[in-house]
C-alpha positions as a Markdown table, in Angstrom:
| # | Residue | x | y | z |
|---|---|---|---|---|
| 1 | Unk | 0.0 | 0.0 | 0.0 |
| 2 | Unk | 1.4 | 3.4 | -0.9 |
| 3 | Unk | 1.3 | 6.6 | 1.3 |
| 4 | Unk | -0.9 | 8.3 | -1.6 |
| 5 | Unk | -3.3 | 6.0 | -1.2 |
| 6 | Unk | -6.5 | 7.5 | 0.3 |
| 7 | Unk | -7.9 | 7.0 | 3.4 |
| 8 | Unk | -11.4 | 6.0 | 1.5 |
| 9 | Unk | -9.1 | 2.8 | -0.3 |
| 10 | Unk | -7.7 | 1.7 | 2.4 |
| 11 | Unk | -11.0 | 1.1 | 4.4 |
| 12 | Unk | -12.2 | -0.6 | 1.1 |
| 13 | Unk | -9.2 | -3.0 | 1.3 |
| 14 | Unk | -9.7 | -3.5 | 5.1 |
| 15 | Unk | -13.4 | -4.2 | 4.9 |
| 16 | Unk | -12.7 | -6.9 | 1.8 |
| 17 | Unk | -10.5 | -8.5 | 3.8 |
| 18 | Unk | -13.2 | -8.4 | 6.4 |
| 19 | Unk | -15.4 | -10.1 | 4.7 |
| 20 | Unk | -13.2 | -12.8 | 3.3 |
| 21 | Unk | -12.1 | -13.3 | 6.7 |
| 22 | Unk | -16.0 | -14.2 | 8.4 |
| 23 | Unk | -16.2 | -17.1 | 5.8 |
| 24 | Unk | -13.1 | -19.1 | 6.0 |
| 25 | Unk | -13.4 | -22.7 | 7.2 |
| 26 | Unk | -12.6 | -21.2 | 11.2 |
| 27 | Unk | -14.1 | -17.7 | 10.6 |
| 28 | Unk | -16.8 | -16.2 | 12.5 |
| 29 | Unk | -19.6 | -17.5 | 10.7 |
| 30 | Unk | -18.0 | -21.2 | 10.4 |
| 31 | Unk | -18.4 | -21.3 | 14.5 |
| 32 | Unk | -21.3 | -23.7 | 15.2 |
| 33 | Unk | -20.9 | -24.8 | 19.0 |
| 34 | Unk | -18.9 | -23.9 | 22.3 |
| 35 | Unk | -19.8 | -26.6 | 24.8 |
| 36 | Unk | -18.5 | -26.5 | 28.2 |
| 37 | Unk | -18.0 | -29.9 | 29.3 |
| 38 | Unk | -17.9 | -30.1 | 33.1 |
| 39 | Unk | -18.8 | -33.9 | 33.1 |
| 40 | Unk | -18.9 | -37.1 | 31.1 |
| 41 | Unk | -21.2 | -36.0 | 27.8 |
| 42 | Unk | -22.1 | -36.2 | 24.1 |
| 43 | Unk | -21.4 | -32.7 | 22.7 |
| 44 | Unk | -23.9 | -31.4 | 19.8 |
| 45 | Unk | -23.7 | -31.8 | 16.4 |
| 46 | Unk | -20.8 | -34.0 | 16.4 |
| 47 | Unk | -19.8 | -37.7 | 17.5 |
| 48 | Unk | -17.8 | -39.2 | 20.5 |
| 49 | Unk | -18.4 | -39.1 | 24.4 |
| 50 | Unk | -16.5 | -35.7 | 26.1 |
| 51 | Unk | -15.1 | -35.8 | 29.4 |
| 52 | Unk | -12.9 | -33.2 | 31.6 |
| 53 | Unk | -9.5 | -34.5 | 32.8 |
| 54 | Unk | -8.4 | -34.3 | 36.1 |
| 55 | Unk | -7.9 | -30.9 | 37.6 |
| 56 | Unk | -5.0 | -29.1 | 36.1 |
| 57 | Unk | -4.5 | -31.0 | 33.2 |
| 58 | Unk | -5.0 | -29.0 | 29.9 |
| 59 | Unk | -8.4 | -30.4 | 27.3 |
| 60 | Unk | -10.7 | -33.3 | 26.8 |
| 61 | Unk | -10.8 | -36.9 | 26.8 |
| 62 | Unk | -12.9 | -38.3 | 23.7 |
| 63 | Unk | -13.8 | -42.0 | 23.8 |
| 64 | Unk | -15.3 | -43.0 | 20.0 |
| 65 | Unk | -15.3 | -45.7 | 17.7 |
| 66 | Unk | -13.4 | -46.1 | 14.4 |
| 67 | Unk | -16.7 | -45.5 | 12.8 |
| 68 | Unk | -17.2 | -42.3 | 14.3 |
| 69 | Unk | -14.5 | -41.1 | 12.1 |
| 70 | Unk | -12.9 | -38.8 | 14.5 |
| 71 | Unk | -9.0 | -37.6 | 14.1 |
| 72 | Unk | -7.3 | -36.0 | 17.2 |
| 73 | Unk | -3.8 | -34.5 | 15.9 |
| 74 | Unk | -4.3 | -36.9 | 12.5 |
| 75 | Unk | -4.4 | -40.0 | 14.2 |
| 76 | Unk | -8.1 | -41.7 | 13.7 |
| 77 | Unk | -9.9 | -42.7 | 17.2 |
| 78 | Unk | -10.6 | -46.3 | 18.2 |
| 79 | Unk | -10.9 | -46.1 | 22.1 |
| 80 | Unk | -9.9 | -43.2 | 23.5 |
| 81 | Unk | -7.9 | -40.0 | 23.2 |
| 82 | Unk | -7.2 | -36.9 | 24.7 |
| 83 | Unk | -7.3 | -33.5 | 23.0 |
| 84 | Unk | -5.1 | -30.9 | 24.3 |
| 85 | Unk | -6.4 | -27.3 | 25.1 |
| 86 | Unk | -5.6 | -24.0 | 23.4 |
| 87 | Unk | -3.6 | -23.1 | 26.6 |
| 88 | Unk | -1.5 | -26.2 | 25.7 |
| 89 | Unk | 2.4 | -25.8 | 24.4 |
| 90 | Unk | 1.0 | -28.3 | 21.5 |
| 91 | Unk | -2.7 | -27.3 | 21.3 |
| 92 | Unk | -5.0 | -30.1 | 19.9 |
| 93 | Unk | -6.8 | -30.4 | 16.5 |
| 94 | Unk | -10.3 | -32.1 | 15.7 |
| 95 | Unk | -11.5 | -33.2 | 11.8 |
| 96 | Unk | -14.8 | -34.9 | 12.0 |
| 97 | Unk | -15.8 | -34.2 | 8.4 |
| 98 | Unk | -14.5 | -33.2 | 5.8 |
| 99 | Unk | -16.0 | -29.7 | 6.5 |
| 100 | Unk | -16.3 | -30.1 | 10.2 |
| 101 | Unk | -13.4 | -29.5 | 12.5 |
| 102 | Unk | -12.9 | -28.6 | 16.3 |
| 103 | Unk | -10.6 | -27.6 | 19.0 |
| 104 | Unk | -10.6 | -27.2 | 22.8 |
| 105 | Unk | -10.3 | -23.8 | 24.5 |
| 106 | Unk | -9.6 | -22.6 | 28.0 |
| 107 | Unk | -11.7 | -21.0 | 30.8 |
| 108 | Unk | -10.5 | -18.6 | 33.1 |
| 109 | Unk | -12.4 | -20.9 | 35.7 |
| 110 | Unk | -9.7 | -23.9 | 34.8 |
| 111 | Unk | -12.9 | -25.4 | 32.6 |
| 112 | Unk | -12.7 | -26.8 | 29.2 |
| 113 | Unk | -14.8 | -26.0 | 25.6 |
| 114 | Unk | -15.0 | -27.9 | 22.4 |
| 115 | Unk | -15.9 | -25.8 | 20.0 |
| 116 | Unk | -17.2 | -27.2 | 16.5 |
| 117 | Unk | -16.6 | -25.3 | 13.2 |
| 118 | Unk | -18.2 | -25.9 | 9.9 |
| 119 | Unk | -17.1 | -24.7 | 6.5 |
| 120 | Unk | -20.1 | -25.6 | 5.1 |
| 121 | Unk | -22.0 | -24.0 | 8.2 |
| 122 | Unk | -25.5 | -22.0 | 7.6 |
| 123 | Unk | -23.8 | -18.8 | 8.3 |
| 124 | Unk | -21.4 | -19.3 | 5.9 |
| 125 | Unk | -24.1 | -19.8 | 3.1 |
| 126 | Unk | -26.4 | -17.0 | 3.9 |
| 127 | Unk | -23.7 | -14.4 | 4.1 |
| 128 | Unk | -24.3 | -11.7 | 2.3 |
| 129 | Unk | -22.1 | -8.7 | 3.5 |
| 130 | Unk | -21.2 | -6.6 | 6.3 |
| 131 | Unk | -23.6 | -3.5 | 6.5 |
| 132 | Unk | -21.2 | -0.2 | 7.6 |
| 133 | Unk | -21.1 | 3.6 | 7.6 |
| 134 | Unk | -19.1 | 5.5 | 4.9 |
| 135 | Unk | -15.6 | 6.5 | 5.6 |
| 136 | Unk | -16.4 | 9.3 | 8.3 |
| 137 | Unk | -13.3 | 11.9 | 9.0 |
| 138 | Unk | -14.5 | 13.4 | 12.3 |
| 139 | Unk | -14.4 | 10.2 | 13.7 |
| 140 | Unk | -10.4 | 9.8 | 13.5 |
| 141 | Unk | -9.1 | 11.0 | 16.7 |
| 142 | Unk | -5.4 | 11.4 | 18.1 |
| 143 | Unk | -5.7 | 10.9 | 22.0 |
| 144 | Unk | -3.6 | 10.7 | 25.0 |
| 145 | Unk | -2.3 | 7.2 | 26.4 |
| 146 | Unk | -2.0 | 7.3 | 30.2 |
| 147 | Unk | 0.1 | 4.6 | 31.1 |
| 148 | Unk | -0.8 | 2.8 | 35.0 |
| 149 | Unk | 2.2 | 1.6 | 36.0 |
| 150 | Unk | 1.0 | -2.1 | 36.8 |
| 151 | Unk | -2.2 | -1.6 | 35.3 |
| 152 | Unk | -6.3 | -1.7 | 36.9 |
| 153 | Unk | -8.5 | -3.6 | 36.9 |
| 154 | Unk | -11.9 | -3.4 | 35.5 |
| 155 | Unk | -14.7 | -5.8 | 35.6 |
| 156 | Unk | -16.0 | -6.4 | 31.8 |
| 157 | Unk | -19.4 | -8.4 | 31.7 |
| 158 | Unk | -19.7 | -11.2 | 29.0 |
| 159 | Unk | -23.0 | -11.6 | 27.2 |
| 160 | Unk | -23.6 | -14.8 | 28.1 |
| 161 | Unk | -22.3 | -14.4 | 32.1 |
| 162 | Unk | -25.4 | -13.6 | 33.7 |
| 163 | Unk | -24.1 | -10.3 | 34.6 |
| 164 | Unk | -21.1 | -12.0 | 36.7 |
| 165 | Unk | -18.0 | -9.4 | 36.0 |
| 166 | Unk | -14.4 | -10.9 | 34.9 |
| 167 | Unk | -11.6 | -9.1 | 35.8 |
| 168 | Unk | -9.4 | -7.8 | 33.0 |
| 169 | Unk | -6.3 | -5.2 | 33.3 |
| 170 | Unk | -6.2 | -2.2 | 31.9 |
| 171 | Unk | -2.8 | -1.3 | 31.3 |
| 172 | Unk | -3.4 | 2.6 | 30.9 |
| 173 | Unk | -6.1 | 4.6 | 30.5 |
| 174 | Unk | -7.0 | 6.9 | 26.6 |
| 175 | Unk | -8.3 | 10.1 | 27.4 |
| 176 | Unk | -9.8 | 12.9 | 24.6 |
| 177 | Unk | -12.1 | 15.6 | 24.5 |
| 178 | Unk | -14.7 | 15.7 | 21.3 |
| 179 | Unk | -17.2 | 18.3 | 21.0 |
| 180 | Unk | -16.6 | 19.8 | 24.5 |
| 181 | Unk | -16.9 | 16.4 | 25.9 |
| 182 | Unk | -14.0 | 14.6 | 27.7 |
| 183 | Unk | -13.3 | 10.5 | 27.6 |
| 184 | Unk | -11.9 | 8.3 | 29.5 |
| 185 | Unk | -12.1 | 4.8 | 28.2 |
| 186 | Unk | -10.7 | 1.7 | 29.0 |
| 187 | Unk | -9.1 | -1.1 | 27.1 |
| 188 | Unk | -7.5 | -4.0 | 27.7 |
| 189 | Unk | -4.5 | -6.6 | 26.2 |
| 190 | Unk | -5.3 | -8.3 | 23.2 |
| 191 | Unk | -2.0 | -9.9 | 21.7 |
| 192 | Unk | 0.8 | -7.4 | 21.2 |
| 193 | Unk | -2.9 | -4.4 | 20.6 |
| 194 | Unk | -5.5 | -3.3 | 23.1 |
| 195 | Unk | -8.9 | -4.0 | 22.7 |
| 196 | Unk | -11.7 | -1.4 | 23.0 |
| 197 | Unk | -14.8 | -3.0 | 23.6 |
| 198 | Unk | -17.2 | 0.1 | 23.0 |
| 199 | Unk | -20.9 | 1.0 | 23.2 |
| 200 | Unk | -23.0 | 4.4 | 21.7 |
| 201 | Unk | -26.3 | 5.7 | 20.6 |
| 202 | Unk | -26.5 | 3.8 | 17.3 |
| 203 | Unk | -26.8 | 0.1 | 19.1 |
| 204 | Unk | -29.6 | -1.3 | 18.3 |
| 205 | Unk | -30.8 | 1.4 | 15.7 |
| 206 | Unk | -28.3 | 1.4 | 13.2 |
| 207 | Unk | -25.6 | -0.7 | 14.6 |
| 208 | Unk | -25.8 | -4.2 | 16.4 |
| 209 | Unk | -27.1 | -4.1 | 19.6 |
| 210 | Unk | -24.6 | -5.4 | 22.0 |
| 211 | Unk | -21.7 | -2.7 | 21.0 |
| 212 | Unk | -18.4 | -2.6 | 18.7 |
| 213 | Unk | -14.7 | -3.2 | 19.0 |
| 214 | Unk | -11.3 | -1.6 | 17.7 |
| 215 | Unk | -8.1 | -3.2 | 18.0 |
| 216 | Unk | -5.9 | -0.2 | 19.3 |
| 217 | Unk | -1.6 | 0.8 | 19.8 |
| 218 | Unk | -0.6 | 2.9 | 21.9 |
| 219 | Unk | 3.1 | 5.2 | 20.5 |
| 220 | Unk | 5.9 | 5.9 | 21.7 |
| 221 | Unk | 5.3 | 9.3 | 21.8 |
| 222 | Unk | 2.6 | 8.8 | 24.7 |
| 223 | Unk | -0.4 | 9.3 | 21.8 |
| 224 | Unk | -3.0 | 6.6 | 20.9 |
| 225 | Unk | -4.9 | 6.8 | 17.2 |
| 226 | Unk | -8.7 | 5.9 | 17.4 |
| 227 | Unk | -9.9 | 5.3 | 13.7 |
| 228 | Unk | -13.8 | 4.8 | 14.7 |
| 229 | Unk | -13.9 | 3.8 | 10.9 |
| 230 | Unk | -12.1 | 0.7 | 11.8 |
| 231 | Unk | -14.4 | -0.2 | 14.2 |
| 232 | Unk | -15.8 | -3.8 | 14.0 |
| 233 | Unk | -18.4 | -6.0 | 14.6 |
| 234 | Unk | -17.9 | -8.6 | 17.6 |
| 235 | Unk | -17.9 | -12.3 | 17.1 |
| 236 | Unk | -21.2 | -12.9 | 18.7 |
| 237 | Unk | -22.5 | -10.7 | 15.5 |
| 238 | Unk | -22.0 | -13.8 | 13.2 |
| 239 | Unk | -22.9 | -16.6 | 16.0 |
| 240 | Unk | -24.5 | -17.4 | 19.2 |
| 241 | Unk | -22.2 | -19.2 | 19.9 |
| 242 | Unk | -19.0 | -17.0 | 21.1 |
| 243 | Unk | -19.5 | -14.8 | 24.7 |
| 244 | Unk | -18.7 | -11.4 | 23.7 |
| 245 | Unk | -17.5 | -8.9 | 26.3 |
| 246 | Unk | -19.8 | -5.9 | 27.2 |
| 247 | Unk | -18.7 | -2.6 | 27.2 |
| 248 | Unk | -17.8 | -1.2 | 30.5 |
| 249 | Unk | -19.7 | 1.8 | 31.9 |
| 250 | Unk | -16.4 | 4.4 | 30.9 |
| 251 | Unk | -16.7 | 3.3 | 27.4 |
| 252 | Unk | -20.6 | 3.9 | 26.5 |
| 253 | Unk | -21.0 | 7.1 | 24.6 |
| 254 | Unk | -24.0 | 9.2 | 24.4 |
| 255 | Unk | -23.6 | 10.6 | 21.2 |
| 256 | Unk | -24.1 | 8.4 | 17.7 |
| 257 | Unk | -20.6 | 6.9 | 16.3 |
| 258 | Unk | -21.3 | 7.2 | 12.6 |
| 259 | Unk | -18.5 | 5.0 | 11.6 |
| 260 | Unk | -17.1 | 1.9 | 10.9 |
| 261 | Unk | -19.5 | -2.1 | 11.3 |
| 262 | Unk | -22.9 | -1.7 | 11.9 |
| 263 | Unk | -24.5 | -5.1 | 11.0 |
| 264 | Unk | -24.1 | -8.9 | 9.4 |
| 265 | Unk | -26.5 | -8.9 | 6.1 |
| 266 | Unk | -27.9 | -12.3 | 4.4 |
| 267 | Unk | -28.1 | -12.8 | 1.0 |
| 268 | Unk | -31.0 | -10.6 | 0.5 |
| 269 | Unk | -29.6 | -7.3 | 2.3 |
| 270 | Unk | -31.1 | -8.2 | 5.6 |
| 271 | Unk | -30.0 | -8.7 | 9.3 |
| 272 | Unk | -28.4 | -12.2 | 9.4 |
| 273 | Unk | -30.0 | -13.2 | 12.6 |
């Protein structure tokens, strides 16, 4: 991408890639079950019996029959196996199908998920598109990063929590004033980035109800850049079956954010779910 390359072309590049990125075999839409196994079970959609392993042991056990065609980690299943969580050195990986795979992910309780993809899933086939404002300059904004030397900690609600809080640290703190209004917000590590988990007067109107994310960096030079128009939809947009964080109370604006995702289209132009 070259620097005279407008800020208009390089949203339409980003949101192609969005798009392309919802639909592959373990994109958003592909996600078709996170089940929590606490206890010896059948999980849905796909074959074997699930069970936890002993406390502090990372996965699943699987017990199946050849017939069942399941491969943990290539090898086919005739008995039992165990299936190694993402929090694993050597995570493990599921193919049931030729479409269907799976993996194992961690709770911050020390319980265990499998969740079940399909590239051939009924997300995947209605897609349409991904609904979103016009490149909007007023919503680029240069703010201050305050760093908190050992970070806070906030409580971020989940959708699917019941209201029960998680605690995440907020390394610093982004502060700005818009239209005579100061900010404050909160975000917390993602990777190497910080996550913004946002809400404002557009959910539910305009926008997808439960709120927005940006993937944010803060700079050397003690700045952070917030390009609203980069903001995106969550996960739990495309399925029911991820647990989205909420937006805390610090980062729910009363004022309509007229930039960036605003909803998942079908095939005919509208609202996926």
């Amino acid at each position: 991408m070259t620097e005279t390359t407008s800020p208009e072309d390089q949203l339409a590049l980003y949101r192609r890639r969005r798009e392309e990125s919802v639909v592959q075999p373990k994109g958003n839409l592909a996600l078709v079950n996170t089940q929590w196994v606490d206890a010896e079970q059948p999980v849905y959609g796909v074959p074997g019996v699930w069970s936890p392993l002993p406390a502090g042991e990372s996965g699943l056990r699987v017990v199946a029959n050849a017939s069942d065609g399941i491969r943990v980690d290539g090898a086919l299943v005739d008995g039992e196996a165990v299936v190694a969580g993402k929090d694993s050195v050597s995570p493990g990986e599921i193919v049931f199908s030729d479409t269907v795979t799976g993996f194992v992910i961690a709770g911050e309780d020390g319980a265990y998920a499998l969740r079940v993809w399909d590239a051939a899933s009924e997300g995947i086939r209605d897609f349409g598109s991904i609904d979103a404002f016009p490149y909007n300059p007023e919503w680029v904004i240069t703010a201050s990063w305050i760093e908190i030397e050992g970070g806070s900690t906030v409580g971020i609600e989940h959708l699917k929590d019941e209201g029960k809080p998680r605690d995440k640290v907020v390394p610093g703190e982004i502060r700005f004033t818009k239209d005579g209004v100061d900010y404050n917000l909160a975000a917390f590590k993602e990777g190497r980035a910080l996550l913004l988990v946002f809400a404002d007067s557009t959910n539910g109107d305009s926008t997808y109800s439960v709120g927005r994310f940006l993937m944010v960096a803060p700079s050397p030079d003690g700045s952070i850049a917030l390009d609203f128009n980069r903001a995106y939809l969550p996960p739990c947009a495309f399925s029911y079956n991820f647990n989205c964080p909420l937006p805390p109370k610090q980062n729910r604006f009363s004022v309509p954010i007229e930039a960036g995702e605003k909803n998942v289209l079908n095939t005919a132009g509208a609202l996926l779910h």
